[in-house]
N, C-alpha and C positions, 0 to 999 in steps of 0.2 A: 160812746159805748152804751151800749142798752142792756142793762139789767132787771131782768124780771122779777120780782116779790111775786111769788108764788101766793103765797099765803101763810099759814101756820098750821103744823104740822100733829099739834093735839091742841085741845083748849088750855088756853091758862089757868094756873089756880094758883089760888096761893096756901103754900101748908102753914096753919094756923099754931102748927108746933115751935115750927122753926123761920117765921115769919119770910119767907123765902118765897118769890112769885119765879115758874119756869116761866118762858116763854121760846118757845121753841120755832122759829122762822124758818121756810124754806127761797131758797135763792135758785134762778137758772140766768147764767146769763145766754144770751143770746149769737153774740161773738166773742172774741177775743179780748181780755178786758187788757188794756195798756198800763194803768195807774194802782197801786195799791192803796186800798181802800178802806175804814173800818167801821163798822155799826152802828149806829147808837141807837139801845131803847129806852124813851121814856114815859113813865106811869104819869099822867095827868089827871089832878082832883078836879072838880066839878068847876075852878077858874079858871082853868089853863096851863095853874103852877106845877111844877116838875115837881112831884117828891119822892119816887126813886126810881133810878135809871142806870144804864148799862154803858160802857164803853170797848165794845173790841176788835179783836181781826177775826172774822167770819170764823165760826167753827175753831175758836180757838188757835189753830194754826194755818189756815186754810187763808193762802196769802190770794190777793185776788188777781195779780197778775200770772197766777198759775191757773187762773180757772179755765176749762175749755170749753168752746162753743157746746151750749145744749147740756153741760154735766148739771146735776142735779146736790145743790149743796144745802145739806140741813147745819142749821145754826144756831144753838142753844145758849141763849143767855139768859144770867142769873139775878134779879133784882133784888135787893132788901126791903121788905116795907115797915115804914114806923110802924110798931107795934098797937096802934089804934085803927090805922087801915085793913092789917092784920086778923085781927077781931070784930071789924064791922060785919054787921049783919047784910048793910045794903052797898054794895059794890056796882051798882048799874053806874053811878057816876062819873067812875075812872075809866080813864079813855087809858090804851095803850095805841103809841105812836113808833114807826124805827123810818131808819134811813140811811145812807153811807154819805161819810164824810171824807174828805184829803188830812191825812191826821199830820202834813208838813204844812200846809198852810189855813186848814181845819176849815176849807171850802166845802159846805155843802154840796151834794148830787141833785140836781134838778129829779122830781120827780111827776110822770103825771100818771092820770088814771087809765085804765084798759081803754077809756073814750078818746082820751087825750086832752083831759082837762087838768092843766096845769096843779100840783099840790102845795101850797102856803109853804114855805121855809122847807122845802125836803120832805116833809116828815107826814111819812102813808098812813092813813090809820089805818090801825089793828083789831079795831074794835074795843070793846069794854068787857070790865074784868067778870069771868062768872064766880058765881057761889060755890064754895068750897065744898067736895061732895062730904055728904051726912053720916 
């Protein structure tokens, strides 16, 4: 089954009130998805390590074996970040990654890029987090 990661749908940020990063992903799949699937996002500091991440079913309740050839599914998840991440000044570091997993035997989804180059563990980048506006 082939599922498209569109991209993301506004920049991230993170509100520095309520240390809360959106990240707002867009999904198309391509055919008929067989399996039900669900998300995972996560924030990576400047080693690799996970320090805050997401776990769900696309858009909440948007089960994936209902999705239909071509529909276009936005999907908003909500990270926490420690509160020193929060307050950094410099955020070019953190990488945000997502990708769908089997959440009954928690198999990752192959993923490659629009070339068809194979992606490490699933996991698409998303890019790095920008600065929170002023």
């Amino acid at each position: 089954s082939e599922i498209a990661l569109v991209g993301l749908s506004s920049e991230p940020r993170p509100d520095p009130v309520t240390n809360l990063l959106y990240v707002d992903i867009v999904w198309q799949p391509a055919t008929r998805i067989s399996g039900n699937y669900k998300v995972f996002v996560h924030l990576l500091d400047n080693t690799g390590a996970i320090i805050a991440q997401s776990d769900a079913i696309p858009g909440g309740d948007k089960v994936t074996s209902r999705w239909s050839a071509g529909e276009v599914i936005l999907d908003r998840h909500t990270l926490t970040l420690p509160p020193e991440v929060a307050l950094s000044d410099n955020l070019e570091g953190y990488q945000l990654v997502a990708g769908l997993y089997d959440s009954i035997g928690m198999q990752r989804l192959s993923a490659r890029t629009p070339d068809g180059t194979d992606v490490p563990d699933g996991r698409v980048p998303l890019g790095s987090l920008s600065q929170p506006a002023p």
